[in-house]
C-alpha positions in Angstrom: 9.3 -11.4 5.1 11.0 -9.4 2.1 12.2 -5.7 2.8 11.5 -3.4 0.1 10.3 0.9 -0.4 7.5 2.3 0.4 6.2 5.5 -1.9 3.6 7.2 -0.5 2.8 10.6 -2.6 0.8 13.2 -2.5 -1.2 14.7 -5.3 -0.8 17.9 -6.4 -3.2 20.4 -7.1 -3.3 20.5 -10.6 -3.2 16.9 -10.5 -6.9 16.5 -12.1 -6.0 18.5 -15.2 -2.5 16.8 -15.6 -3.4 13.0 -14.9 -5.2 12.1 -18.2 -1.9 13.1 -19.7 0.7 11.4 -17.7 -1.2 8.5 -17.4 -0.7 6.3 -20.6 3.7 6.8 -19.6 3.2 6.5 -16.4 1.0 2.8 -16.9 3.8 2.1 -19.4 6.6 2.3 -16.7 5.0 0.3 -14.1 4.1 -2.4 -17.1 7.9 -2.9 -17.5 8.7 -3.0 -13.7 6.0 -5.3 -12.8 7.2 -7.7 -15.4 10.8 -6.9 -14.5 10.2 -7.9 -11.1 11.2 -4.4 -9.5 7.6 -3.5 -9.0 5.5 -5.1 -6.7 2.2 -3.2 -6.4 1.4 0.3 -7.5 -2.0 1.7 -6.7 -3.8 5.5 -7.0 -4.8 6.7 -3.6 -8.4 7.8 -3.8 -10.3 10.0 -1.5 -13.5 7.8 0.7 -16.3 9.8 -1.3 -16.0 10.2 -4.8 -12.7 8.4 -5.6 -11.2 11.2 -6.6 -7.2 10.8 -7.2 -5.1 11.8 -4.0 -1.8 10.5 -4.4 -0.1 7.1 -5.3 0.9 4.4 -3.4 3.9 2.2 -5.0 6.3 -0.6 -3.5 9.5 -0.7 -5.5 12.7 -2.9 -4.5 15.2 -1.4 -3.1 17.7 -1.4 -5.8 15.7 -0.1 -8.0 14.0 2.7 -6.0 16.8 5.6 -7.3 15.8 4.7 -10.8 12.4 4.7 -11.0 12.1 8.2 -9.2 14.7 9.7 -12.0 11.6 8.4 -14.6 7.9 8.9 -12.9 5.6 10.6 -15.2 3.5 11.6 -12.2 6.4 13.1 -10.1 7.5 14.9 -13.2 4.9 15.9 -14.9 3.6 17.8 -12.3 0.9 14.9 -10.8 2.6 14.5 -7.4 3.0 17.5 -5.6 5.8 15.9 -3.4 6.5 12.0 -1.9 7.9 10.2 0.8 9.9 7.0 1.1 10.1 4.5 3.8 11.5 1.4 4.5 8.8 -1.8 4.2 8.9 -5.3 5.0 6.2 -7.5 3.1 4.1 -9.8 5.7 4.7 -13.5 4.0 1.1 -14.8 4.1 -1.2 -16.6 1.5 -2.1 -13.9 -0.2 -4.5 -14.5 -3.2 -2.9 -13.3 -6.7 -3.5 -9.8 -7.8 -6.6 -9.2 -10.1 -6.6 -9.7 -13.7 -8.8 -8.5 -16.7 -9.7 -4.7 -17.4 -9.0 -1.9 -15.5 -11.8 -1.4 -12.8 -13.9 1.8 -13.5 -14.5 1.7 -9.6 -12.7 1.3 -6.5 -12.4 -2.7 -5.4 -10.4 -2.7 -2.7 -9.0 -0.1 1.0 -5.7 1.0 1.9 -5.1 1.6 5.4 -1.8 3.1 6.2 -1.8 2.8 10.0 1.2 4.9 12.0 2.1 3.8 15.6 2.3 5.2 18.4 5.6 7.3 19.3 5.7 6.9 23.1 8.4 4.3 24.7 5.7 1.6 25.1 4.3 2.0 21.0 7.1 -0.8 20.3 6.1 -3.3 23.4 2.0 -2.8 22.4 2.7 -3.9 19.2 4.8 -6.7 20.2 2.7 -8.3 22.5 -0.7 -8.6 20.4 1.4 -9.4 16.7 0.7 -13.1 17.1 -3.2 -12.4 17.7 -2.8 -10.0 14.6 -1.1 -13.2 12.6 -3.7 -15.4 13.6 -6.2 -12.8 12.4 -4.4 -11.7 8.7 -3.4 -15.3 7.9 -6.7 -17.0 7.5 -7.5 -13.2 5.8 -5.2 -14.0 3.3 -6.4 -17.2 2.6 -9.9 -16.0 1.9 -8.9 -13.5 -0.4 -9.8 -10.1 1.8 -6.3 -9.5 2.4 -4.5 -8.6 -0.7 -1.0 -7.5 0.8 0.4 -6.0 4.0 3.4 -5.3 6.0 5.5 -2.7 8.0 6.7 0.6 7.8 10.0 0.7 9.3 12.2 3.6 10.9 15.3 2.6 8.7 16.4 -0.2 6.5 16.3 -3.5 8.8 14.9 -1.4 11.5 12.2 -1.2 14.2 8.4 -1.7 12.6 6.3 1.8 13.2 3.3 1.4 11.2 1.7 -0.9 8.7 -0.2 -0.6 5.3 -2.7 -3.1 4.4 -4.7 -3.4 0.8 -8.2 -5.2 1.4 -11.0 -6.4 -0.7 -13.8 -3.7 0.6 -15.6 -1.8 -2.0 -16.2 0.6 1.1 -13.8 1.9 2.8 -16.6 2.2 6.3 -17.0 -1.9 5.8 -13.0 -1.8 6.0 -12.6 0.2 9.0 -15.6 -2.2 10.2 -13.0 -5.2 9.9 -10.4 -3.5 10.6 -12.2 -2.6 14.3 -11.8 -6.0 15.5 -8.1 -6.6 14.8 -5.5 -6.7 17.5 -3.6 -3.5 16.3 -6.4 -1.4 16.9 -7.8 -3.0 19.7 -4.7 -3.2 21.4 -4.0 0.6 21.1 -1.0 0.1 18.7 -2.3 1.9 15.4 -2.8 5.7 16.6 -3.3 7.0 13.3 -4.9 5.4 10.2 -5.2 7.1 6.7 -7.8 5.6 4.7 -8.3 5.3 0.9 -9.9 3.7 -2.2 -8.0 2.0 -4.4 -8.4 0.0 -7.8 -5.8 -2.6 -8.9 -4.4 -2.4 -12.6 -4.2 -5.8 -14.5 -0.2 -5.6 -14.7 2.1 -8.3 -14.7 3.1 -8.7 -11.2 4.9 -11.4 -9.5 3.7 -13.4 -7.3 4.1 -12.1 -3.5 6.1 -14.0 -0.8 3.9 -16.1 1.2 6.9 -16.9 4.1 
């Protein structure tokens, strides 16, 4: 698994009148970073119903997190209305390679970012089903429906208390629907799950680790 930071942000208000004109900068920056290497995914949030923008979701290494805050169009130009940034560590699976050609004009893929439970047994639940979640992700992977996921930690190197996982469901209720019969729901460990459409840009990302 590879440790890196998790942005999750929040749009602003005004974020629908300002987007069309951050956008082209913003695009530009995560161009150079994919191809750099210090991006590994970054993807708009967008609401269940119409798609409409809610926020961005971005995995950055960790050396180059500081940086690429200091030059966000969309924190800067008044997009985000604030963000938050957590330690992540990258499941290595087989995941498929991210999707090329022209920017999708509609959501292809879900984002589920999952929180865990805070009581002392959270931790031991989602210990004791993560092999039956492996053995469910893995072959996911494989068949293309799981594009990336991982942890949220509490700190650098620390103890897992969430995940996010990017699927290929055009509908976020045929998402949950999969998402019902996995281990870290059945097993009580997810107690909260935000869900979103999302759309991948054709950027020149590397490819993810797969161990």
């Amino acid at each position: 698994m590879s440790e890196c930071r998790l942005v999750l942000a929040r749009a602003s208000a005004e974020a629908g009148a300002l987007i069309g004109g951050a956008r082209p900068a913003h695009l530009d920056l995560l161009g150079r970073m994919a191809e750099a290497g210090t991006l590994i995914i970054g993807v708009p949030l967008l609401d269940t119903e119409g798609g409409g923008y809610r926020g961005s979701l971005m995995l950055v290494k960790a050396e180059a997190l500081e940086d690429y805050l200091a030059v966000e169009p969309f924190r800067h130009g008044g997009v985000w209305e604030s963000h938050a940034v957590h330690p992540f560590r990258i499941a290595g699976l087989p995941y498929p390679p991210f999707p090329d050609g022209p920017v999708p004009e509609r959501p292809t893929h879900t984002i589920a970012v999952a929180w865990d439970g805070t009581d002392e047994a959270a931790r031991e639940r989602r210990l004791a089903v993560r092999e039956r979640h492996f053995a469910r992700v893995r072959p996911a992977a494989e068949a293309s429906v799981l594009a990336l996921g991982g942890a949220i930690l509490d700190r650098p190197g620390g103890a897992m208390i969430g995940s996010v996982a990017i699927t290929a469901h055009e509908s976020v209720d045929d998402a949950r629907g999969w998402w019902a019969e996995d281990p870290y729901v059945t097993g009580g460990v997810w107690e909260r799950v935000d869900w979103y459409a999302t759309r991948i840009a054709p950027l020149p990302y590397r490819a993810l680790p797969t161990g």
